[in-house]
N, C-alpha and C positions, 0 to 999 in steps of 0.2 A: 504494500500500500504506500502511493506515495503521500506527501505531504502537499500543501493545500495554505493558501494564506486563511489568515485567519488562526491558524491552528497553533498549540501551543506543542513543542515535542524538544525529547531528551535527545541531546548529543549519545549516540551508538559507538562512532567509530571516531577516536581522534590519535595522532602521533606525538601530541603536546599536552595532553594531560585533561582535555574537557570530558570526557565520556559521565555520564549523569548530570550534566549540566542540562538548566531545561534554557528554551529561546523561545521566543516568539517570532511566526515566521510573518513576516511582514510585507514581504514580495519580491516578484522576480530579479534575480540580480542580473547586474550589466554585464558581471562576469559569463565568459563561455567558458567550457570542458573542449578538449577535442573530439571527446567522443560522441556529443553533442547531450551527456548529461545533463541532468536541473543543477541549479545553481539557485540557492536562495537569499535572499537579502534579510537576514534574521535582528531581532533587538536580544542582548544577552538580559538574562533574566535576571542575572548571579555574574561575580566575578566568573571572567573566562580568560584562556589563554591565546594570543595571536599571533602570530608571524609578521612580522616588522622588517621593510627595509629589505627583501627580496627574499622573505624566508632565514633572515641570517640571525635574529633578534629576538626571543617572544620573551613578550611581555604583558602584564597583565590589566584584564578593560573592563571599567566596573561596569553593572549594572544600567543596562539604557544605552549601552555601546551596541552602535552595528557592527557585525559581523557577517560574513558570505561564507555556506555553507552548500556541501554536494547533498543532493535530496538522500542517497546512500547513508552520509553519515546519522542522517535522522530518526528518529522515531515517532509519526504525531499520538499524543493523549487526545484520547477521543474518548468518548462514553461508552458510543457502540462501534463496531469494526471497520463498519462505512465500505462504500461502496470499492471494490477491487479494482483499481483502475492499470494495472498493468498491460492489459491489453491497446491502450491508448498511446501507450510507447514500443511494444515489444509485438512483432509481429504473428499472426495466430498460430498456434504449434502444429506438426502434423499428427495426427493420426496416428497410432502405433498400431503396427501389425506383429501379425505374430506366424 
């Protein structure tokens, strides 16, 4: 499931130390992926950790700081599961025979 502005969700996956950090994702970011992943424009909820100055630097952005995040690293809190939306990026699987 991916994530969705509005939505509030835990850092999953990070190499700097955020993992259970929660953000609010607040919209598309101008950043690209090459892979042509999501990228999202989030507000840190809680201190978070960021790459500074070409990735050579982190240091740390209080509360109300943006940050840009891969929909990957995320997780949204949601109440209910909501709608599966992977099919809207990933192309439909075939059929497995046997």
């Amino acid at each position: 499931m991916n994530c969705q502005i509005g939505d509030h969700a835990v850092i999953i996956r990070s190499a700097i130390g955020n993992v259970g950090a929660i953000v609010y994702v607040d919209d598309h970011s101008p950043l690209k992926m090459k892979d042509g992943s999501k990228i999202w424009r989030c507000i840190a909820m809680q201190t978070v950790k960021a790459r500074m100055l070409l990735g050579t630097v982190i240091r740390p952005l209080p509360p109300g700081s943006a940050v840009h995040l891969e929909d990957a690293q995320l997780r949204p809190l949601r109440d209910t599961d909501g709608q599966d939306e992977t099919l809207t990026w990933k192309e439909t699987p075939s059929p497995v025979t046997s």
